[in-house]
C-alpha positions in Angstrom: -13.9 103.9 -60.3 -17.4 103.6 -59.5 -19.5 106.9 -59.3 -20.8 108.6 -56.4 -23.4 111.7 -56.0 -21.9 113.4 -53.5 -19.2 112.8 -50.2 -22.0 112.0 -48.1 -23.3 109.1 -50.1 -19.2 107.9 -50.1 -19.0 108.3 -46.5 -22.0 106.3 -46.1 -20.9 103.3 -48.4 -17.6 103.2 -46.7 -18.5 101.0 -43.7 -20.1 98.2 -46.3 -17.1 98.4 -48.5 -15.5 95.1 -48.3 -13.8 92.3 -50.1 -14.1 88.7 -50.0 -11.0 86.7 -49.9 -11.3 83.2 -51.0 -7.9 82.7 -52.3 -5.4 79.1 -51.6 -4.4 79.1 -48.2 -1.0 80.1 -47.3 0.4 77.0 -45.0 4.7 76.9 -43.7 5.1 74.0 -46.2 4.2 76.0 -48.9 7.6 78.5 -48.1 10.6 78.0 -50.2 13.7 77.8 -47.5 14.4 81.1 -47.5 12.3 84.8 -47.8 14.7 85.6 -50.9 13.8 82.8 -52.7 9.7 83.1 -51.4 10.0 86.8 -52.2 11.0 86.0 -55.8 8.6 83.5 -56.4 5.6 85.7 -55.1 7.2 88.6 -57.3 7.6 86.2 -60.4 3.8 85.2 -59.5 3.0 89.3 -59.2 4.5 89.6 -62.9 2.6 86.6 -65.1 -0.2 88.0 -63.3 0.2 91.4 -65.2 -0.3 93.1 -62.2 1.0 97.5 -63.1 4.3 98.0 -61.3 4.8 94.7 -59.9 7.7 95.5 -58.4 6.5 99.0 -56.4 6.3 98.8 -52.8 5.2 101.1 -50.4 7.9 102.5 -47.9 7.7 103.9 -44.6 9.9 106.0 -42.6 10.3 108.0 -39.5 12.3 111.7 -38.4 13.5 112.1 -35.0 10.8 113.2 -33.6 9.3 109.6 -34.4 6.6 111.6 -37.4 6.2 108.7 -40.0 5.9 109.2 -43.4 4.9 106.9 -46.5 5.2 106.8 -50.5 5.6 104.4 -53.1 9.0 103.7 -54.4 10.3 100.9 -56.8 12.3 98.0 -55.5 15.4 97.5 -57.9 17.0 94.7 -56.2 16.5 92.2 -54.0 18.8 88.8 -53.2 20.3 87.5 -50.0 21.2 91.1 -48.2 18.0 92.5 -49.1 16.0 95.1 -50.6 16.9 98.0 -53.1 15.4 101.3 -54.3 17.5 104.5 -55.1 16.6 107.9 -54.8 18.3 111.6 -54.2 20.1 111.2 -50.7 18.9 114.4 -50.2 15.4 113.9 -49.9 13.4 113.3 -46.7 13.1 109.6 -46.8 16.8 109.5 -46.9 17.1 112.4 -44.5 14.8 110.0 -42.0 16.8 106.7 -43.0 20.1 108.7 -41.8 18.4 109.6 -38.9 17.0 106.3 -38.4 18.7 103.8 -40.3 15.7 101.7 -39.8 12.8 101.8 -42.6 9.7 99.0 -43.6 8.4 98.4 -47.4 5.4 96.6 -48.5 4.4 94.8 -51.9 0.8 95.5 -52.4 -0.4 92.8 -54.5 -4.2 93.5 -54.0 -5.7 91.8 -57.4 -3.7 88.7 -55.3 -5.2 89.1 -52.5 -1.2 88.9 -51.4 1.4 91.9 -49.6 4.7 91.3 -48.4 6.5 93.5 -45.8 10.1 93.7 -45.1 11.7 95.3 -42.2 15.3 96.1 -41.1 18.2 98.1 -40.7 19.1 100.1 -43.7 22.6 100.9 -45.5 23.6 103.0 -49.0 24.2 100.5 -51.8 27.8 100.3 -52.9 28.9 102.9 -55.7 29.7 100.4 -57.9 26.1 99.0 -57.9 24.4 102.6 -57.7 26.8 103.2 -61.6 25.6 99.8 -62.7 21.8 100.6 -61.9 22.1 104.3 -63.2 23.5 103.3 -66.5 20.3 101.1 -67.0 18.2 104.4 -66.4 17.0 105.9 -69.8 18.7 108.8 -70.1 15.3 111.0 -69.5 15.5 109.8 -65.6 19.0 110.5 -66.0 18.2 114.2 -66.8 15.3 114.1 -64.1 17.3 113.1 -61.3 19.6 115.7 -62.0 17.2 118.5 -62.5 14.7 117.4 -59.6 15.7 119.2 -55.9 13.5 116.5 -54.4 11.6 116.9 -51.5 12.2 120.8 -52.1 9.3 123.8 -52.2 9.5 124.7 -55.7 7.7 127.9 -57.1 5.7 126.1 -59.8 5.6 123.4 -62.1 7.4 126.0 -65.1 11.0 125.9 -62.3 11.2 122.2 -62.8 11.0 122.3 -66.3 13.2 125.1 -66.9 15.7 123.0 -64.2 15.5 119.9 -66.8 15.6 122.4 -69.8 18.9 123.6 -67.9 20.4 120.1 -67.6 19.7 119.1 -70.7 21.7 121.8 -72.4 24.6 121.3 -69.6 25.1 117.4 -70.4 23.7 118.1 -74.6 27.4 116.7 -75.8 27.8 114.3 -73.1 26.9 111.1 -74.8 27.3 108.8 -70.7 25.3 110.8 -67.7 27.3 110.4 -64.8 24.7 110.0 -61.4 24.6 112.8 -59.3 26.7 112.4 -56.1 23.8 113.5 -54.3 21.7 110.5 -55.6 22.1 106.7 -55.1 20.3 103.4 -53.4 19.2 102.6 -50.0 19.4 98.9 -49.0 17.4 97.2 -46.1 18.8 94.3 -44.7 15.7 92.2 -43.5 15.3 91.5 -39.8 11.8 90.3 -40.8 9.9 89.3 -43.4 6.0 88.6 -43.2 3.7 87.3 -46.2 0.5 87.7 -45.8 -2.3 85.5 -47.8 -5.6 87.0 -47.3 -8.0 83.9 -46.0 -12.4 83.9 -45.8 -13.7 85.6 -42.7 -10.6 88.1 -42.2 -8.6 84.8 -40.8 -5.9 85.7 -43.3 -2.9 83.7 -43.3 0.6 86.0 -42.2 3.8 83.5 -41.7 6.9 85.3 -41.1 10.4 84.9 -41.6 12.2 86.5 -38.6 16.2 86.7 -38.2 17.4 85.4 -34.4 20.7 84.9 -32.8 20.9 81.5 -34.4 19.5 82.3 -37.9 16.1 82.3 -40.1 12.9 81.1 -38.7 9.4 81.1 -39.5 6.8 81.7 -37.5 2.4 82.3 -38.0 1.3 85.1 -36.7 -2.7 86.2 -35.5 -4.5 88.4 -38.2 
């Protein structure tokens, strides 16, 4: 990170802080024929490219009151229905999605000069793909998603370790963690699906896939 003297001189530099994009442009020939198969192939693209958590994307949510909130999650599946991550269904992103049942997520490829943003209606991944996902899990998140009252006010940083010291005794013989029934995966189903191509003179390039009554469509949006 480069060095500063103090906050003012950051504060100052802010306004000048800027990147040049110059990358290819992004044109609607250039899309594969649907956003699963684009979205893969920018992924795939976001992996050779060695980029750190390729597959982490930022998601946003809402209360009831319409207060948004945002925080990085990992996307664990993605094909034709849509999106994955799973966390503790009592947390309060899942405590907005129930609210909600509406919820945005966006791939920041920056070294790319690349983001993609999905948006839709959400629903809780099948059981039988929530066991198949937590048996991947090394068995440290295993212990972690147990021991962790997410989203709680916890007296210190020594209550969540003696919470995982606690669940590792209570599962020490127990050679297959089951998942918590308090944990699983959220799934948004894509309504629309906008990748943006950052383009010289902030003219960036944002061509969306957008679901109508008659099916898939792409259209260019204004920067």
């Amino acid at each position: 990170m480069p060095e500063v003297d103090n906050i003012d001189d950051a504060a100052v530099r802010l306004p000048g802080m800027r990147v040049a994009y110059d990358g290819k442009a992004l044109d609607e020939s250039d899309l594969a024929p649907t956003w699963t198969e684009q979205l893969q192939r920018w992924l795939n693209e976001a992996i050779a490219s060695g980029l750190a958590e390729p597959n982490a994307m930022v998601l946003a949510t809402a209360d009831a009151e319409g207060r948004p909130s945002s925080r990085t999650v990992l996307c664990k599946g993605l094909d034709e229905r849509g999106v994955v991550f799973y966390t503790n269904y009592t947390s309060a992103k899942s405590h907005d999605l129930t609210v909600t049942r509406y919820a945005s997520v966006t791939f920041p490829w920056y070294p790319l000069h690349r983001q993609v943003t999905v948006r839709g209606e959400v629903e809780k991944v099948d059981i039988s793909e929530t066991a198949a996902y937590w048996a991947s899990r090394p068995r440290g998140s295993q212990l972690g998603a147990w021991a962790s009252p997410q989203s709680k006010v916890v007296d210190g940083r020594r209550a969540l370790d003696n919470a995982l010291s606690a669940i590792e005794r209570r599962f020490s013989d127990v050679e297959q963690i089951p998942f918590p029934p308090h944990w699983g995966g959220w799934r948004i189903r894509p309504e629309i699906v906008e990748f943006w191509q950052g383009q010289q003179n902030r003219l960036h390039d944002r061509l969306r896939y957008v679901l109508g009554h008659d099916g898939w469509r792409v259209e260019r949006v204004a920067p």
